[in-house]
C-alpha positions as CSV (number, residue, x, y, z in Angstrom):
1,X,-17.5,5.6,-0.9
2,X,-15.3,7.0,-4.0
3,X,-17.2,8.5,-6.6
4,X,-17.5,7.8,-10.0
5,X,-16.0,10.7,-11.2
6,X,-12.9,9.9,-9.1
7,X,-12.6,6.2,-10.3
8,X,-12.5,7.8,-13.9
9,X,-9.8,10.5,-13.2
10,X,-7.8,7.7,-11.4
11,X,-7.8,5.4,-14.4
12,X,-7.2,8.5,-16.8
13,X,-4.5,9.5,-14.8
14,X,-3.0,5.6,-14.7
15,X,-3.5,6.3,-18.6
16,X,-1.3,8.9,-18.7
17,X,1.4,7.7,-16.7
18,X,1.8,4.6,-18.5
19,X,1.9,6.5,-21.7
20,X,4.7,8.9,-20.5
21,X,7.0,5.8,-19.0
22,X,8.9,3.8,-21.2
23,X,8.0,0.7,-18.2
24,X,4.8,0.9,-16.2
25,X,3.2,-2.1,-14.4
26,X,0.9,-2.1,-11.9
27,X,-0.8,-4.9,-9.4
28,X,-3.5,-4.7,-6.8
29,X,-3.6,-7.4,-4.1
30,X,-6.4,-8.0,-1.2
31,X,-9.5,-5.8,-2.0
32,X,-7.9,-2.9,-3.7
33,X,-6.1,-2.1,-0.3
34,X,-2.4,-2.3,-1.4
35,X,-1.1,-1.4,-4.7
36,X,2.7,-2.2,-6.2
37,X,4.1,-0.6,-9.0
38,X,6.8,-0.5,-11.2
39,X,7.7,2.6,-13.1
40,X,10.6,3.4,-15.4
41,X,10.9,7.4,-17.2
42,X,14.2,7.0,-18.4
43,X,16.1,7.7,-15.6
44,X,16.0,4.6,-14.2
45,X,13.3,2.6,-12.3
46,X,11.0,3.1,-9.5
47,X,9.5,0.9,-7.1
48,X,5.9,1.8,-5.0
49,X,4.0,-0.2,-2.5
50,X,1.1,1.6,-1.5
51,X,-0.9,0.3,1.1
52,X,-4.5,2.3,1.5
53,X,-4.8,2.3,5.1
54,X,-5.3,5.3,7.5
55,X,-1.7,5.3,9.5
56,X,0.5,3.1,7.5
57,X,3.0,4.4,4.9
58,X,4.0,3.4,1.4
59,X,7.1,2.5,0.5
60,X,8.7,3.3,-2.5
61,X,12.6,3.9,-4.1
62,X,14.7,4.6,-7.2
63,X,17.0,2.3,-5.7
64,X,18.9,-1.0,-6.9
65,X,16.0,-3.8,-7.7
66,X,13.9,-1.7,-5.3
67,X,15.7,-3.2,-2.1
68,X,14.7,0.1,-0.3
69,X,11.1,-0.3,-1.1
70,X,10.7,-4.3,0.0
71,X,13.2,-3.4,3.3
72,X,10.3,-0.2,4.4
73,X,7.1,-2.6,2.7
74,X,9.1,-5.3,5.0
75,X,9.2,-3.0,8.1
76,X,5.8,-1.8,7.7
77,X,4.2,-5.1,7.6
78,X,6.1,-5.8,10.7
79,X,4.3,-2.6,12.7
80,X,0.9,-3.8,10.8
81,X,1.4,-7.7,12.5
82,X,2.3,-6.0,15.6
83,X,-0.7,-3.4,15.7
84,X,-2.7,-6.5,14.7
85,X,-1.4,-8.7,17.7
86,X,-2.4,-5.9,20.3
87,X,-5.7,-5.3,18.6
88,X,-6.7,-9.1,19.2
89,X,-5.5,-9.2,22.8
90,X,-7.2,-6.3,23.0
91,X,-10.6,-7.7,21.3
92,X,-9.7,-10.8,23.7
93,X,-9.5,-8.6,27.1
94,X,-12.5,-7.0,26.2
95,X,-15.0,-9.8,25.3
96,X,-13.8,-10.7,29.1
97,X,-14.2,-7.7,30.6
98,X,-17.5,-6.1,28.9
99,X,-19.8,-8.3,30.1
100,X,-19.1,-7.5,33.7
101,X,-20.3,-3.5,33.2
């Protein structure tokens, strides 16, 4: 559970980052579980997806229309479907083999 007093430095902090960048945006998708963000401080701009999930990585670039950042958020998703297609054959393979023991 996140405290209070974290939620409140996290939005201050959020504050203060859009208030130093001359371009910040910012979306949350699913249930707060992956964030994207766009950033620009004047040296050109920055791309983040952050994906809040123990294991997985975020991607995120200064690089041309954030091409780097989609390619690794691409790549990731792509480990995340295939941890998630092991995970039900494993589910699967055990609702068939728990109820023997």
């Amino acid at each position: 559970m996140t405290s209070t007093n974290s939620i409140v430095a996290n939005a201050m902090a959020a504050k203060g980052v859009a208030r130093n960048a001359d371009r910040y945006e910012e979306k949350v998708f699913g249930s707060g579980d992956v964030k994207a963000s766009l950033k620009d401080y004047g040296r050109g701009p920055g791309y983040a997806i952050d994906v809040f999930t123990n294991g997985i990585t975020s991607a995120s670039s200064w690089d041309d229309k954030g091409k780097k950042c989609i390619s690794d958020a691409r790549a990731t998703l792509a480990a995340i479907e295939r941890k998630a297609s092991a995970l039900k054959q494993a589910i699967s393979w055990m609702e068939q083999n728990a109820k023997a023991w």
